[in-house]
C-alpha positions as semicolon CSV with decimal commas, in nm:
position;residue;x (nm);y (nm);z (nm)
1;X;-0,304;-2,575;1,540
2;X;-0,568;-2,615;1,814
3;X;-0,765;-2,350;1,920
4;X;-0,705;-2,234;2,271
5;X;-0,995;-2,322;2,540
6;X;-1,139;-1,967;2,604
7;X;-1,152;-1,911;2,256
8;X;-1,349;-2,316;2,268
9;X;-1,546;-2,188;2,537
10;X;-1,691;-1,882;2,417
11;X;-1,732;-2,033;2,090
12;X;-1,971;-2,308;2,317
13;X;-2,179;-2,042;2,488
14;X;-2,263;-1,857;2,179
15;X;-2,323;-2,186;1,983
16;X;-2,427;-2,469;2,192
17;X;-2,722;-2,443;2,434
18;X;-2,680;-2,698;2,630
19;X;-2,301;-2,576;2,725
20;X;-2,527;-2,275;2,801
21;X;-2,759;-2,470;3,025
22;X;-2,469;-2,589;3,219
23;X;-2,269;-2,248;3,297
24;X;-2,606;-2,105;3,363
25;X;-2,653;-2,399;3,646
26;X;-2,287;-2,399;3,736
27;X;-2,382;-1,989;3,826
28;X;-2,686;-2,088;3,957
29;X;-2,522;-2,354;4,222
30;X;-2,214;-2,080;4,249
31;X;-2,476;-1,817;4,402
32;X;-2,623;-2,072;4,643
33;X;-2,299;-2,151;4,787
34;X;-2,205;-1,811;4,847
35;X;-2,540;-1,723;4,993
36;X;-2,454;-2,010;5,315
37;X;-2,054;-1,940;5,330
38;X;-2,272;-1,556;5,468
39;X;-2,354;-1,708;5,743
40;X;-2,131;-1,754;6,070
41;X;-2,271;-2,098;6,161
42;X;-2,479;-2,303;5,958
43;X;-2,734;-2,571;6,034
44;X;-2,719;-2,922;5,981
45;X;-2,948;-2,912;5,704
46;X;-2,722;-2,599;5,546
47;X;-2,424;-2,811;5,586
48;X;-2,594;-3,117;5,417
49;X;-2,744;-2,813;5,117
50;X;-2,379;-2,693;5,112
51;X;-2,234;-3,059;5,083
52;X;-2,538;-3,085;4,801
53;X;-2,470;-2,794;4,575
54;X;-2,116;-2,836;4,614
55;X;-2,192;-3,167;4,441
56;X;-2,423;-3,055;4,189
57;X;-2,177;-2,764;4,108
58;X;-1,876;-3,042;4,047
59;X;-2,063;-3,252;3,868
60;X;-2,201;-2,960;3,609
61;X;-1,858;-2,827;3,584
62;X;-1,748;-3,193;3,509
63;X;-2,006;-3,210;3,196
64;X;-1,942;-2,885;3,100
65;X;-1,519;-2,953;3,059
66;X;-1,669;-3,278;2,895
67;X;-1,777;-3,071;2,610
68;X;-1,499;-2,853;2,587
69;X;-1,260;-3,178;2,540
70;X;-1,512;-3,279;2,258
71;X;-1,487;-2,956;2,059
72;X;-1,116;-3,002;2,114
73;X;-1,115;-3,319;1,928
74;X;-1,325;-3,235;1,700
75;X;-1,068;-2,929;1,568
């Protein structure tokens, strides 16, 4: 029986730091982005930080699921 993936996930951010280290960046990025979608218009260089963190955010999220497919395996 495989463990469902909240159950994998929770049992990754009490016991894995560096699943930690990536939700706590994922957040981070999260924040950022919601900070310049404020704003009514947004510079070139916000679009280009949006277009950025957007990135950043992806790519974290991608490493994090990474892990969660690992554990899933590995049960």
């Amino acid at each position: 029986m495989s463990t469902p993936t909240g159950a994998i996930r929770e049992e990754l951010m009490a016991n894995n730091p560096e699943y930690r280290r990536l939700r706590e960046e994922h957040i981070r990025y999260a924040y950022q982005l919601d900070q310049l979608t404020t704003k009514l218009f947004l510079t070139e260089e916000e679009k280009l930080e949006e277009v950025r963190l957007k990135k950043l955010k992806l790519r974290v999220k991608d490493q994090m699921e990474s892990l969660v497919r690992q554990a899933q395996t590995v049960q």
